[in-house]
N, C-alpha and C positions, 0 to 999 in steps of 0.2 A: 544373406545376412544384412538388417535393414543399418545404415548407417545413421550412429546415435547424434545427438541432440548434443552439440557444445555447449554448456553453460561456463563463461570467465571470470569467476570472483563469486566466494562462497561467504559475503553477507547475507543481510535479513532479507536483500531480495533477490539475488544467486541461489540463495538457498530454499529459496518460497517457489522460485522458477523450477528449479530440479525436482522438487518433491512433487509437485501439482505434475510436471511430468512423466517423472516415475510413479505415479497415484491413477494415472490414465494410459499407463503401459506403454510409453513412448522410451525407446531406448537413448537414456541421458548418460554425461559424463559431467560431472561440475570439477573446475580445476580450479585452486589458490596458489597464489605463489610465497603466501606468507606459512611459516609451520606452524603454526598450532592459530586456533580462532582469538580472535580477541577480547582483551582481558577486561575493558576500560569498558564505562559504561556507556558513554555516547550519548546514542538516540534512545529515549525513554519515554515516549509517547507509542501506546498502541490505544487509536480511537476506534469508536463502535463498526465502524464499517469493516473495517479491517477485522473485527473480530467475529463480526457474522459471514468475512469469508475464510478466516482459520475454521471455525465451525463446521460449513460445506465443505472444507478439509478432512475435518475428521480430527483436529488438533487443538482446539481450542480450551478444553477442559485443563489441559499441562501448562496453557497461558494462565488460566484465570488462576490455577493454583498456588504460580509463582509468581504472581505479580502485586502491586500495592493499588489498590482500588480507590482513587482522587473521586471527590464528589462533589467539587465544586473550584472555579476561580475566585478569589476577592482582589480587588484593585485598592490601593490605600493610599495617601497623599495626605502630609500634614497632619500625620496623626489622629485621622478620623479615614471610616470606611467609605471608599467613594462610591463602590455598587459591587452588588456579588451574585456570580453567574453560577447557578446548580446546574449539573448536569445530569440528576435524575428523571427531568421530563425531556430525554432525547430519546426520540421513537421508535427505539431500536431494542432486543431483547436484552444489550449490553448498555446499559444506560448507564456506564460510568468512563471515567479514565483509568484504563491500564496503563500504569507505572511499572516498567519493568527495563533494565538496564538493557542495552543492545547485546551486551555478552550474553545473558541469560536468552533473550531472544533467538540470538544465534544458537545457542545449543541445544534449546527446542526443538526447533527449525531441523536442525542436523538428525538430533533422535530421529525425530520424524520421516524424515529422509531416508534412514536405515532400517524405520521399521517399513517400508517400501521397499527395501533390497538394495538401496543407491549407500554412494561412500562419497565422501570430498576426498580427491586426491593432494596433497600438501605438498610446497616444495616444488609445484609446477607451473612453469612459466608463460603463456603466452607468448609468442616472440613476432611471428608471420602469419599472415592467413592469404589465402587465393579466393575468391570465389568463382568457382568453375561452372556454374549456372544449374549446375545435378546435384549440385555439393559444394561443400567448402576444403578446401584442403590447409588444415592447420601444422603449424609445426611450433612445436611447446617444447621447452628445456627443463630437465629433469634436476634434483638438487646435484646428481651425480658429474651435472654438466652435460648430459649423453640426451642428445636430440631425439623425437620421436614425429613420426607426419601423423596425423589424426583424419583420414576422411571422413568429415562430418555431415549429416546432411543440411543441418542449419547450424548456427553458429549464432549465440547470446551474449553480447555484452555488458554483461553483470559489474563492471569493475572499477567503480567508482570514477568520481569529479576529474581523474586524470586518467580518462580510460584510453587505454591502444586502440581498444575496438575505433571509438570514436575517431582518433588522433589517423588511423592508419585507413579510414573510411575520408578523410579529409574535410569530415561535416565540419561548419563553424558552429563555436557554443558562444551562441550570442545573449549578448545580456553586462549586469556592472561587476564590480567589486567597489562596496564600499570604504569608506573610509577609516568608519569607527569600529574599534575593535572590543570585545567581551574577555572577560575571565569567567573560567570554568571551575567550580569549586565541590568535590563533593565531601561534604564534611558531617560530625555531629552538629548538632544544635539543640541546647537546651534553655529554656525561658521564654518561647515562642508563643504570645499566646495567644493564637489562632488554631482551629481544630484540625487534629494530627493529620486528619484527609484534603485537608485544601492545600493549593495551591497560592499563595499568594506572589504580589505584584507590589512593589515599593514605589511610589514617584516622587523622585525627590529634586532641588534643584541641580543638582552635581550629576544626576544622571537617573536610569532605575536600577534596581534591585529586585531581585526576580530569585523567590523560595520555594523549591518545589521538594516534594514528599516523596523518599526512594522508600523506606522503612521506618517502622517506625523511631524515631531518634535523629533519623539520619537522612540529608536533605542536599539536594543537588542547588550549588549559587551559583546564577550569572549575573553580569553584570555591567555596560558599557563602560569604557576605561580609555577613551579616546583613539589614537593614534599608536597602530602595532607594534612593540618592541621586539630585540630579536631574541629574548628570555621569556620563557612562563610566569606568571605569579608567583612571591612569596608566600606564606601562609598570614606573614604580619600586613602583607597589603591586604588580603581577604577580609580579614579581621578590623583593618581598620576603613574600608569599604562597609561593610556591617555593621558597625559602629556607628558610623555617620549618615547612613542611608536608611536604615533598618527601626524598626519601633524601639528599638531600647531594652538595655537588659538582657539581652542574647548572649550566651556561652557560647564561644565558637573551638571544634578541636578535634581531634583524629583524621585530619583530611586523607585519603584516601587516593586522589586525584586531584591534582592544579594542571590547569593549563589554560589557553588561551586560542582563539578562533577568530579567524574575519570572513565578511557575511560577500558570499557571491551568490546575484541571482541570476541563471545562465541556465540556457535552452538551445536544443537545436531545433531545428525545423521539421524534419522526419525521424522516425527511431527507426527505419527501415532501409536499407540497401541493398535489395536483392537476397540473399537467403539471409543476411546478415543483420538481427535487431537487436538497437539499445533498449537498455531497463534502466529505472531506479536513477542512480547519479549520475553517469554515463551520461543520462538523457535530458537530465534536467537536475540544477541545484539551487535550495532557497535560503532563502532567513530562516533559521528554526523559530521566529514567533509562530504560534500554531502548533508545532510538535506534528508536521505533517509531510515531512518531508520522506519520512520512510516509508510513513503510510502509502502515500503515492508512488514509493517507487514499488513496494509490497504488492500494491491493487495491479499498477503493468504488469508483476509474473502473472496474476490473477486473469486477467486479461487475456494474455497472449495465450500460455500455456493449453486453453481448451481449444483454441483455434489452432493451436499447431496439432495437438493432437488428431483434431477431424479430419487434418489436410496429411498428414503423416498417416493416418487409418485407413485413409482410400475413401472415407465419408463426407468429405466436402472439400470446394473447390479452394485450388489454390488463391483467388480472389478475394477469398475469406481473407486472408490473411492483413490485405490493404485494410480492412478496417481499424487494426491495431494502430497504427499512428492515426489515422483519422479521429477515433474516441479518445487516446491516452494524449496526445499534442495538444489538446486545448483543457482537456483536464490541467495539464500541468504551467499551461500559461494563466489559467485562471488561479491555480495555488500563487502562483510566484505573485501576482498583480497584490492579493490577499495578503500575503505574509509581506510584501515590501510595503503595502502599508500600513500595518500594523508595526513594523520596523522604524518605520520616521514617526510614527506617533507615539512608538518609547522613545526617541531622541531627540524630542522636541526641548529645544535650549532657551530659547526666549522664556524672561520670566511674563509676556503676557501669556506669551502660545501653551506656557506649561498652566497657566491659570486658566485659561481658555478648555482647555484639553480635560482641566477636571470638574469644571464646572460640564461642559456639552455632558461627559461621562457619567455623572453622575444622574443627571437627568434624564438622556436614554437609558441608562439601566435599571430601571425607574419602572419599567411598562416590564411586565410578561413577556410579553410578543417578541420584545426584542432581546431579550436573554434566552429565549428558545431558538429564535433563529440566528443569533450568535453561535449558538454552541451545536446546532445543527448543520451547520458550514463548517467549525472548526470538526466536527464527527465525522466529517464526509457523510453523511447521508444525502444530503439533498446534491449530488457530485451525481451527473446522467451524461445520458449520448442524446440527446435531442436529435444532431444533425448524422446518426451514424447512418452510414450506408445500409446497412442490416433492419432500419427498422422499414416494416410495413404496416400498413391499417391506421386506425383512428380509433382513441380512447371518447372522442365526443360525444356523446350523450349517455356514457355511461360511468357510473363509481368504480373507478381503479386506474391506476396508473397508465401513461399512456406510452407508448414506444418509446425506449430509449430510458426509461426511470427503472429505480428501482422499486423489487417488488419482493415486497417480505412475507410468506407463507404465517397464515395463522397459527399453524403448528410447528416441530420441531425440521430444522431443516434433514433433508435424506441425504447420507454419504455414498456416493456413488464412484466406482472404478472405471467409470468411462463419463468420458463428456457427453450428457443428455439434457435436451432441451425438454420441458413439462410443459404438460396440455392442463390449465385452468378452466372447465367445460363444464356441460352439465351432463352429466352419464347418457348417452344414447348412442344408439347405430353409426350415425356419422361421425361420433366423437371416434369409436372402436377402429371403425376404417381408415382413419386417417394415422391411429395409432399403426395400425397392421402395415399400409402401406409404403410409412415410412419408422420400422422397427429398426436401425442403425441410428437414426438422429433422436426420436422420440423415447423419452422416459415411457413403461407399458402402465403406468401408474397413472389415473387422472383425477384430479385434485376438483374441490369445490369453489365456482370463481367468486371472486370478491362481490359481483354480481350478475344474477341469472340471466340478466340480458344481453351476457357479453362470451367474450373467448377471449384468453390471455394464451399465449408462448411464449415461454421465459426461458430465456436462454440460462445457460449453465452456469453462468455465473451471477446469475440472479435478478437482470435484468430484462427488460420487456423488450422483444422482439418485434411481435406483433400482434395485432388485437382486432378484434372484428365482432361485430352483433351476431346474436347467438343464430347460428343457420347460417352464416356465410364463410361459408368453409374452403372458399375459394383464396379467401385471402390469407390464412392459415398454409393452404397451398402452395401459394405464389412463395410467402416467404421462405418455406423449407425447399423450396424446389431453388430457390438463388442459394440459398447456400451450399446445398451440393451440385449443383454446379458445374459442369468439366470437374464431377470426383474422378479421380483416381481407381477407386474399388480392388483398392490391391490388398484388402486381405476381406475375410467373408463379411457379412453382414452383421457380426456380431463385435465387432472390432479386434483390437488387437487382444482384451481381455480373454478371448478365448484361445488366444497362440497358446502352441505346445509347448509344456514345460515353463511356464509363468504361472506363480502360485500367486492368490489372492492375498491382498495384505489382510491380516489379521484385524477382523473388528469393523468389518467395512461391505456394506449389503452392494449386491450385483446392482449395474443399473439397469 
């Protein structure tokens, strides 16, 4: 009996971690200690990256349906428009902002996860872990009070900005806590007259004001407020924050949600200890300027989840596994660097620096160029592994991406039940053999490459692996052969997908 997969904490990236392993037949367990998911809305940014990888999920269709679709930023200052960023020319098949509350997120997530055959257990506590070097041996306390040991083979720490994982691994979470504090407001609004799908940004001298779009009507404010008190917002300080910050003329009413937040930005140095890896907040926490803090902890299950599976399949080595803090560690010290600056340049208090701030703004926002590559940074699209260990070959002299980028299929993406890496080739004999040779790692499917000069291997999660001119199939070799590695081959060659008595999730082609 193969020992399951701990996942700790059944948020949107506990829960992205469980399902992408349950969706690749790796036996999981996701444990919450809170009873029921939560109700508040939270994190409400799902950017394009994120949603071209729900898609290679197989989930993405139950996002788009429940979510509010933002299509652009405008930033304002003094009662005129200082510049405004569309997000329809983001080069992604999702070329908008998914608005959708983290509750709603989470119970996607969950469906999702059960139509895979997985359950959150609720009421279950994390309390001790060992890691015995074969396994993890857990022991989690039931709502009953009634102790349980869990031998696990790995063990995820899913559980937020105050995670045990973390805390009982002894990593430090280095990084600040700043000073100034926000209110959180999700309320009506009516007299707004900016278009129902934008986002806007107030800059005023007291502070900003920051409007975002949950439905139609109804619109999430934050807003700096100095120095943290140890009560949430009234609704008449909201109100009167909106009032004075805000265009004018806004009904404010039905709040929903007040409360209040201070901005930590804090990282550790590895997400890995031995069988034992962080995700999500665990492993890093930011400013939400950006709305990308889920996203990134979303993209590490994305990440890790395919590589545990090959190394849990007997498919490839455990080796594999090191490149997850290699590619997700600087991913996330690049977010944090990005949204803490964009953090002091909403709180800039000098009346020159705030004059400063809209005049430069207004000016870059001014050119194309840089409203695309604004919003193609805040999208995560252009977010790669340059330095991973996994890439090989050379994209130079040819058109497409080069190791380490991503790589988005002309066509619609394929949902596959196992982790498979795709041959971008041109149809021939050594395209075939190389499929034949290595049938556990390779997709049997091969794709038209971006161009006929080249070879692409795109790893499963949709990045480039390695690349080579068309005919050097040697290097195509090399990379699949480091990946598996000192495999394991502890179950056939077809992975775990074909174990006895595991039914295919419904809706979902073989890989």
């Amino acid at each position: 009996m193969p020992k399951p997969v701990l996942v700790v904490g059944a948020g949107p990236v506990g829960l992205a971690m469980a399902a992408e392993l349950a969706r690749y037949r790796v036996p999981v367990r996701i444990i919450d200690r809170s009873a029921a998911r939560s109700d508040t809305s939270k994190a409400l940014a799902v950017w394009a990256r994120t949603l071209e990888l729900l898609a290679g999920a197989g989930c993405v269709d139950a996002f788009l349906a429940a979510g509010f679709r933002a299509e652009a930023i405008g930033i304002h200052a003094g009662g005129r428009l200082i510049g405004r960023v569309p997000f329809d020319r983001i080069a992604s098949p999702f070329n908008v902002l998914l608005v959708i509350p983290q509750s709603e997120t989470e119970r996607l997530l969950e469906a999702h996860l059960a139509s895979l055959g997985g359950t959150v257990e609720r009421n279950v506590e994390l309390v001790a872990f060992t890691d015995t070097r074969d396994g993890v041996t857990c022991v989690v306390r039931h709502a009953s009070g009634a102790h349980e040991h869990i031998h696990a083979g790995w063990l995820i720490g899913c559980d937020g900005a105050h995670s045990l994982v973390r805390r009982t691994l002894g990593m430090p979470f280095e990084g600040d806590t700043l000073s100034t504090s926000f209110l959180i407001a999700d309320v009506q609004i009516a007299g707004l007259g900016i278009p129902p799908a934008e986002l806007a940004i107030f800059w005023h001298p007291d502070g900003a004001l920051m409007i975002f779009p949950i439905s139609p009507g109804r619109y999430r404010i934050i807003a700096d407020i100095g120095a943290r008190s140890g009560h949430p917002p009234s609704f008449e300080q909201v109100q009167a924050i909106v009032a004075r910050r805000g265009p004018g003329g806004l009904t404010v009413s039905d709040p929903v949600w007040l409360s209040h937040f201070g901005v930590n930005e804090r990282k550790v140095r590895d997400y890995r200890a031995g069988r034992v890896f962080l995700a999500g907040d665990a492993a890093h926490v930011h400013s939400p300027a950006g709305g990308q803090g889920m996203n990134t902890g979303m993209q590490d299950a994305f990440n890790l989840a395919w590589k545990l599976a090959l190394v849990e399949q007997g498919q490839a080595g455990p080796a594999l596994l090191d490149s997850y803090s290699a590619e997700r560690s600087p991913v996330a010290r690049h977010i944090l660097a990005e949204s803490s600056r964009l953090t002091r340049i909403v709180l800039l208090r000098t009346p020159l620096a705030q004059r400063l701030r809209g005049f430069v703004a207004h000016r870059i926002l001014a050119f194309p160029k840089v409203r695309r590559a604004i919003v193609d940074r805040l999208s995560e699209i252009t977010l790669a592994y340059p330095d991973s260990p996994l890439n090989t070959g050379s994209a130079k002299g040819l058109h497409g991406p080069a190791p380490g980028r991503r790589f988005m299929p002309d066509g619609p993406v394929q949902v596959a039940n196992a982790p498979r890496f795709v041959l971008y080739a041109r149809e021939d004999v050594a395209a075939r053999a190389m499929i034949a040779r290595h049938p556990s790692l390779l997709d049997f499917r091969l794709h038209m490459p971006p161009d006929e000069n080249g070879i692409w291997l795109v790893r499963p999660d949709g990045y480039v692996a390695a690349t080579a001119r068309a005919g050097h199939w040697s290097v195509i070799e090399d990379a699949l052969s480091k990946i598996a590695a000192n495999a394991a081959h502890a179950v056939n060659t077809h992975g775990a997908a074909d174990a006895p008595g595991v039914p295919s999730p419904p809706g979902v082609m073989p890989g």
